[in-house]
N, C-alpha and C positions, 0 to 999 in steps of 0.2 A: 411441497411445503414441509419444513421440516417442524414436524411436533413436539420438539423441544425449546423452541424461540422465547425465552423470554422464561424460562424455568430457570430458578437459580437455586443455588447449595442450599439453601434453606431449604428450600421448598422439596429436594430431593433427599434430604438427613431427614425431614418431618413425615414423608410417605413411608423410609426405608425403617424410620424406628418405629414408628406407629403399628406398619406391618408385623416386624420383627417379635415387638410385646405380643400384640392379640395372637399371635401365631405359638410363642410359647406359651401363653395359660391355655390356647386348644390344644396343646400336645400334651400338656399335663393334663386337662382330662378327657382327653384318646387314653391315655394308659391307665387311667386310677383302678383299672381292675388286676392290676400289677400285683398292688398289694389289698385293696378289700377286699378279693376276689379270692385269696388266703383266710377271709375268716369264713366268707362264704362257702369255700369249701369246706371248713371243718360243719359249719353250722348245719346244711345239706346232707354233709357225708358223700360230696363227688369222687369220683375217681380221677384219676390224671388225665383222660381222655377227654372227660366232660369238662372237668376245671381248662382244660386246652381247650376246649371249643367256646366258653365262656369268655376267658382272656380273650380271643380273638375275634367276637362275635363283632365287638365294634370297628372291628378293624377292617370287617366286611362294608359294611355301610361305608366308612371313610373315605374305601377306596373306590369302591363303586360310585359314588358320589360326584368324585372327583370330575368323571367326563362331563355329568350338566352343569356340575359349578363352575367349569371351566368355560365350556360354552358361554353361561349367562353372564356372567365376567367381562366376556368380551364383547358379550352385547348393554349391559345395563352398567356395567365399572363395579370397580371393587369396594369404593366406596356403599353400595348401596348391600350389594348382597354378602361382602363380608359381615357387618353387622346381625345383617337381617340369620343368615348362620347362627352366629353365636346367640342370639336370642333361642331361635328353635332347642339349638343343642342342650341352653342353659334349663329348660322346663323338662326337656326326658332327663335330665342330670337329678331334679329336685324329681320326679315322681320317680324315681327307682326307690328313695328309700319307702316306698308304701307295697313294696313287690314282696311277694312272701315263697313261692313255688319257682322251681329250678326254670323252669318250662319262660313263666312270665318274666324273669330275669333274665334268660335270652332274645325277649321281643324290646326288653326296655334298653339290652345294651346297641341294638339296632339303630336305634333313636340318640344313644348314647355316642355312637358311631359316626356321628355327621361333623363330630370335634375336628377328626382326619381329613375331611374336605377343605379344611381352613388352607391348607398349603397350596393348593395349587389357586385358592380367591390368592394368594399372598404372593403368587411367585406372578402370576399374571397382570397385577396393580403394581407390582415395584419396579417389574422392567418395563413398563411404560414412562419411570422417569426417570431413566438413566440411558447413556448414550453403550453402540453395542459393544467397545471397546472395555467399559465398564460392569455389562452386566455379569458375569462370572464372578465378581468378587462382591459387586451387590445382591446379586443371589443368595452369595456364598453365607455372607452375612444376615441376612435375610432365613436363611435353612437354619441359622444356628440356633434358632427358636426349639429346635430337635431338645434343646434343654430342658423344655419341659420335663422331659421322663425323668430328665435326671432332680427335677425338682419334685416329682412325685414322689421317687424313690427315697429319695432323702428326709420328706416333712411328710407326707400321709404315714408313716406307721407310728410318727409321733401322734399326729390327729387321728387317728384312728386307738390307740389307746388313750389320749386324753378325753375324746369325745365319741368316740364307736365308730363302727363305718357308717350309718346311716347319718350320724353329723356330721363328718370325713363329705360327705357325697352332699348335702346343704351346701357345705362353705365354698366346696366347687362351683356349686352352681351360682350362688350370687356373687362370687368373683369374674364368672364368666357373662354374666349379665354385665354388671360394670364396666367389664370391658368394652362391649356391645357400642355400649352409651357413650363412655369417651371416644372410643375410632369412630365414631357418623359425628359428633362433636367438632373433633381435632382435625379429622382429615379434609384433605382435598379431592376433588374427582381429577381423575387424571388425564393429562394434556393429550390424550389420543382420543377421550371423550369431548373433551370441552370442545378441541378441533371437530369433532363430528357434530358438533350441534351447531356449531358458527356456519359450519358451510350447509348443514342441513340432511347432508348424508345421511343415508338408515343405514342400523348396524347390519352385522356381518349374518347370515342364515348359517343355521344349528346346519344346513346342511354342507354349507360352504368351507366352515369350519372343521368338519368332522370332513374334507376332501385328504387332506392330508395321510390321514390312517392309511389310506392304500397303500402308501410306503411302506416297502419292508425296511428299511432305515429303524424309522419307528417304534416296529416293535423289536428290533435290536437293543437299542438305545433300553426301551420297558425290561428287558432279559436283566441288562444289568444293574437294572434300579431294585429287581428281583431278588438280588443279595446287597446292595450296600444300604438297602433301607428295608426291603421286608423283611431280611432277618436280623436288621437291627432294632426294629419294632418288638419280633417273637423275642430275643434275647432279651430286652428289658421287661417284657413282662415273665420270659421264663427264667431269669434268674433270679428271683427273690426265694422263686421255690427250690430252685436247681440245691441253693445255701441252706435253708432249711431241710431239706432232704439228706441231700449228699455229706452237707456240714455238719448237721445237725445244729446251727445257728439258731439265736432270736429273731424273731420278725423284724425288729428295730433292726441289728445288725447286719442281715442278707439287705435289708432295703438301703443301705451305705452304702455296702458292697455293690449292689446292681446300680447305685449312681454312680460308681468314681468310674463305670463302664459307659454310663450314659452320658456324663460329664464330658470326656474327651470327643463321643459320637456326636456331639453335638457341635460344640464353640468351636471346634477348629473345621467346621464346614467353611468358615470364610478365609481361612488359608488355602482351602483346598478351591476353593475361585478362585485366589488370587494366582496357585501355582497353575491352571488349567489355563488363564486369560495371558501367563506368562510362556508357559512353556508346552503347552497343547495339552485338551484333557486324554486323549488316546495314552500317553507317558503315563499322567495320572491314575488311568483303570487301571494300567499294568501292577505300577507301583502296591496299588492297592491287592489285587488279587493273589501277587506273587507273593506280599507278606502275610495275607490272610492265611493264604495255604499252609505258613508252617506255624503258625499259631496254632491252626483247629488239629491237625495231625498231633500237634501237641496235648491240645485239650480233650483231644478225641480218646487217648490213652487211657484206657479205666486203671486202677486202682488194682494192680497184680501181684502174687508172690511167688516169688521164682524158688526150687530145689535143684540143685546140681550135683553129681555124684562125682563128690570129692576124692581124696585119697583116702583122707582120717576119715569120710563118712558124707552124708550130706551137709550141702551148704545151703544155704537160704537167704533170700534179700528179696527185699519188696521196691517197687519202680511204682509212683504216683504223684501227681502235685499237691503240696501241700496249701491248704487253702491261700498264704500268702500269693506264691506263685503261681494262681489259676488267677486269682485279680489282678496282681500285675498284664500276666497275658488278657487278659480282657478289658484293660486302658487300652494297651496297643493298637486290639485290635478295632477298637472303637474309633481310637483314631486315626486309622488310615482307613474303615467303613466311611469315616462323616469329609474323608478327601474320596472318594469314590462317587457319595452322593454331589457332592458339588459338578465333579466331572463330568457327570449324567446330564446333571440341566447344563451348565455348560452349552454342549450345541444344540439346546431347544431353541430359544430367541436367535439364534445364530443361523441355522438353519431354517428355522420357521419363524420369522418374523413377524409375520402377519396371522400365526395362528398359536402361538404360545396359549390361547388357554386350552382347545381342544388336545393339542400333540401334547403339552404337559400334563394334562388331564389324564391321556390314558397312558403316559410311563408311569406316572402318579399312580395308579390304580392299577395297573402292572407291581409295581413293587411293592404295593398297603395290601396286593393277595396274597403276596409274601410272608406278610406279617398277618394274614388270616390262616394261611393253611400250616406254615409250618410251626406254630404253637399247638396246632392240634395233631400234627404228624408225631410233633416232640411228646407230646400225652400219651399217645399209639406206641411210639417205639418204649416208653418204658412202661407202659403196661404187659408189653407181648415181649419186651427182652428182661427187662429186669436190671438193664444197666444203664448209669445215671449220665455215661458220657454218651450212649447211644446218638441222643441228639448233632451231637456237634463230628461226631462221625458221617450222620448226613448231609450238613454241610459242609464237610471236607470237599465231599463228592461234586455238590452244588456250585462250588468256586472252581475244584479243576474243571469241573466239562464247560464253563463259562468262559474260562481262559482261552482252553484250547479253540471254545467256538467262535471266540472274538479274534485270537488269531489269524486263524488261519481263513475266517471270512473277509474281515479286513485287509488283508494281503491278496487275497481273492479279489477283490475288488480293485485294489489299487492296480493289478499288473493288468487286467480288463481294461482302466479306461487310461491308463497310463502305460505304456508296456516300457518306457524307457529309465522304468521307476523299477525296475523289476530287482535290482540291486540294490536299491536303496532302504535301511533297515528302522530310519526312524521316521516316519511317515504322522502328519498331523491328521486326526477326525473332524477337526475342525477347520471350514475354508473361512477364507477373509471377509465375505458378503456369502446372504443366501443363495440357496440350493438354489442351480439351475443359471447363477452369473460370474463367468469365467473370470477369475484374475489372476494376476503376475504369479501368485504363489501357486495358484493348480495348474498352472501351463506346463507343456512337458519342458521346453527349453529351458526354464528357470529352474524346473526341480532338478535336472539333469547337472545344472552348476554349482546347489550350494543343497545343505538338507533343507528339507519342508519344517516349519519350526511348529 
C-alpha cells in the first residue's frame, strides 16, 4: 500500500512549512547563548574555556536527544512530540533568567538544549510526505530552518541591549511556546501514521529501530555531518566572540557579522538537496570539503609580520585578512557547509526508509557533538596558544583527514562489491531504492556502460 494515496500539494507544502518555521525559532534558541552568553561572560568573569563549554552546553542535550526523539517520532508522529518539545524546551528557556551561578547556568542550558532535537522530530515528519525522488530537496528546505542562528545573530544583540539578556531569554521563550500551540493547531499527523492506525498495526520497537546502527555506513554518513553541521553550530556561536576579540567589534556589529555566515549556512541547504537529488550527494560532499579546505587554510592564517634582509637594509610587510575579507570567506564557507548538510540527509530516507528517525537521529547527534566539543576545544586552543586563528587551524585538519577518509573508504568499497567499477572515477553514494535491493544502476553491467549518476 502505498502511504502516500490520496496526499495532495497542500497537504505536503502545509507539513513541509509548518516543519520548516517551528524548526527555525528552535534553532534560534539552540544558539541564543551566541550572544547572551557574551554578557554572561563578562558578568561571571569566564574564561574562553568556560564561556566554550557554556555556548556548547546546549548543544550537548540537542544532540544527545536527537536518538529518543527520533525513535518516539517514529513511534507516536511528529505531530504529537514536536510540540510536546518545544513546550518543555520553552519553560528551561523562561527559568534560566532566575540562574545567578556559573555552575547552575550550565544545568539550565541542558534543558536549554532540547531546542537542537527539534531537527531530527522535523526531518522524520516531512519525509513522510513527500515521495523518495523528492525527498533531498524537501529536506533540503526543511534544514533551511538552520536560519535561526542567523536570526539570533542579527536581532538578540539588538534585544539584548534594548531589554537585557534576561528579557532577550523571556521573549524566546514565549515565541517558542506559540510556536508549540500553532504546529499541534495547523498540523496533520502523517500518512505513515494514519496508515498505521487504519490497518491497526503497532509501531515500530526502540529496538527495531535502533537495528540499523550496526551499520558502519552510518556512522560514516554521522563523521561527515561532524563538520558540515557541528562546526557550523561551534562557528555561529564562536564568531560573535571570535569579532569582539580579534576585531575588537561592538556586540551589535560581530552579531551581523556572524549572521551574514549563518545566513548562507542555512537558506541554501534546499539547493543543496536539490543538487544531491540531481546530481548524487557523494559529488556534493566533495564539492563541499575541497572548497572548505582552502577557505580555513586561509582563515587559519594569523595575523604575521614579515622582515627581510634587503640590500638598503630591512624590509618589512605584514600578511593578515582584513576583517572585510574573513566575512566574506565565511559567507562562502557557509554556503557550501549548508550544501554538505543537505548531502548528509540526502541518503538517510534513501538508504533507510523505514528507519529515518533512529539513523537520522544518531548522524544528528554525531554532528550537534560537533557543535559541543569543538566550541570548547576553540576556548582551550586560545587559552593554551594565544592565537585567535588557532581554532580554524583545527578545522583545517578536521576537513582534510574527512576527505581523505571518505575517499578512499568509498573507492574501497566500490571496487569490493563492484570490481568492474574499478576505473570508474564518479561513483553515486546514493542507490536508487534502499539498502539491500539491487537495481539497473548498481549492477555491474550498467555501470560498466555509462557513469553512475
Amino acid at each position: 500500500m502505498n502511504t502516500l494515496d490520496g496526499v495532495g500539494k497542500t497537504d505536503q507544502y502545509r507539513a513541509l512549512g509548518l516543519s520548516t518555521f517551528a524548526f527555525t525559532v528552535c534553532f534560534a534558541v539552540w544558539t541564543i547563548f551566541s550572544i547572551i552568553g557574551v554578557k554572561i561572560k563578562g558578568e561571571l568573569g569566564l574564561s574562553d574555556t568556560q564561556f566554550g563549554l557554556l555556548v556548547a552546553t546546549p548543544v550537548l542535550t540537542g544532540s544527545i536527544s536527537r536518538i529518543f526523539l527520533g525513535v518516539w517520532t517514529e513511534q507516536f508522529g511528529g505531530r504529537i512530540i514536536f510540540p510536546l518539545q518545544m513546550l518543555i524546551t520553552s519553560v528551561a528557556v523562561w527559568l534560566l533568567t532566575s540562574v545567578q551561578t556559573y555552575e547552575v547556568f550550565l544545568l539550565a542550558a541542558l534543558g536549554l538544549g532540547l531546542a537542537g532535537g527539534s531537527f531530527i522530530v522535523g526531518v522524520s515528519y516531512t519525509s513522510r510526505w513527500f515521495e523518495k525522488e523528492h525527498q533531498g530537496t524537501a529536506l533540503g528546505i526543511f534544514g533551511a530552518g538552520n536560519v535561526g542562528a542567523a536570526v539570533t545573530n542579527f536581532a538578540a544583540p539588538f534585544l539584548v541591549v534594548a531589554v537585557g539578556w534576561e528579557g532577550t531569554a523571556r521573549i524566546y521563550a514565549i515565541v517558542l511556546a506559540v510556536t508549540a500551540v500553532l504546529f499541534y493547531v495547523f498540523a496533520k499527523t502523517d500518512p505513515v501514521h494514519v496508515a498505521r492506525k487504519r490497518s491497526g498495526a503497532r509501531p515500530v520497537s526502540a529496538k527495531q529501530q535502533l537495528e540499523p546502527l550496526k551499520d558502519l555506513r552510518v556512522w560514516r554518513f554521522a563523521t561527515y555531518y561532524f563538520f558540515v553541521f557541528g562546526a557550523f553550530v561551534a562557528l555561529a556561536s564562536f564568531l560573535p566572540r571570535y569579532y569582539v576579540g580579534a576585531y575588537g567589534l561592538e556586540l551589535t556589529t560581530a552579531g551581523v557579522f556572524a549572521g551574514l555566515y549563518s545566513l548562507p549556512g542555512s537558506v541554501f541547504r534546499a539547493l543543496g538537496g536539490w543538487m544531491s537529488d540531481r546530481m548524487g550527494a557523494r559529488r556534493v560532499m566533495y564539492l563541499t570539503f575541497v572548497i572548505s579546505l582552502v577557505i580555513l587554510f586561509l582563515m587559519s592564517y594569523p595575523q604575521t609580520s614579515y622582515s627581510v634582509a634587503g640590500i638598503k637594509g630591512p624590509i618589512t610587510f605584514n600578511f593578515g585578512l582584513s576583517v572585510g575579507a574573513f566575512v566574506s570567506l565565511t559567507v562562502v564557507l557557509g554556503f557550501v557547509m549548508s550544501l554538505g548538510k543537505a548531502a548528509v540527509y540526502k541518503h538517510i530516507p534513501v538508504y533507510y526508509p523505514h528507519h529515518v528517525g533512529s539513523v537520522g537521529g544518531l548522524v544528528g547527534m554525531i554532528g550537534g557533538l560537533g557543535g559541543f566539543f569543538l566550541p570548547i576545544s576553540f576556548g582551550m586552543l586560545l587559552d593554551y596558544t594565544g592565537v585567535w586563528t588557532a581554532p580554524f587551524m583545527l578545522l583545517f585538519v578536521l576537513v582534510a583527514v574527512s576527505t581523505i577518509w571518505m575517499h578512499l573508504a568509498i573507492r574501497r568499497m566500490e571496487r569490493a562489491r563492484h570490481p568492474a567499477l574499478i576505473d570508474e572515477k564518479y561513483l553515486s553514494d546514493v542507490p536508487d531504492a534502499p539498502l539491500g535491493k539491487p537495481t539497473p544502476e548498481t549492477s555491474p553491467a550498467r555501470a560498466t556502460s555509462q557513469p553512475a549518476q
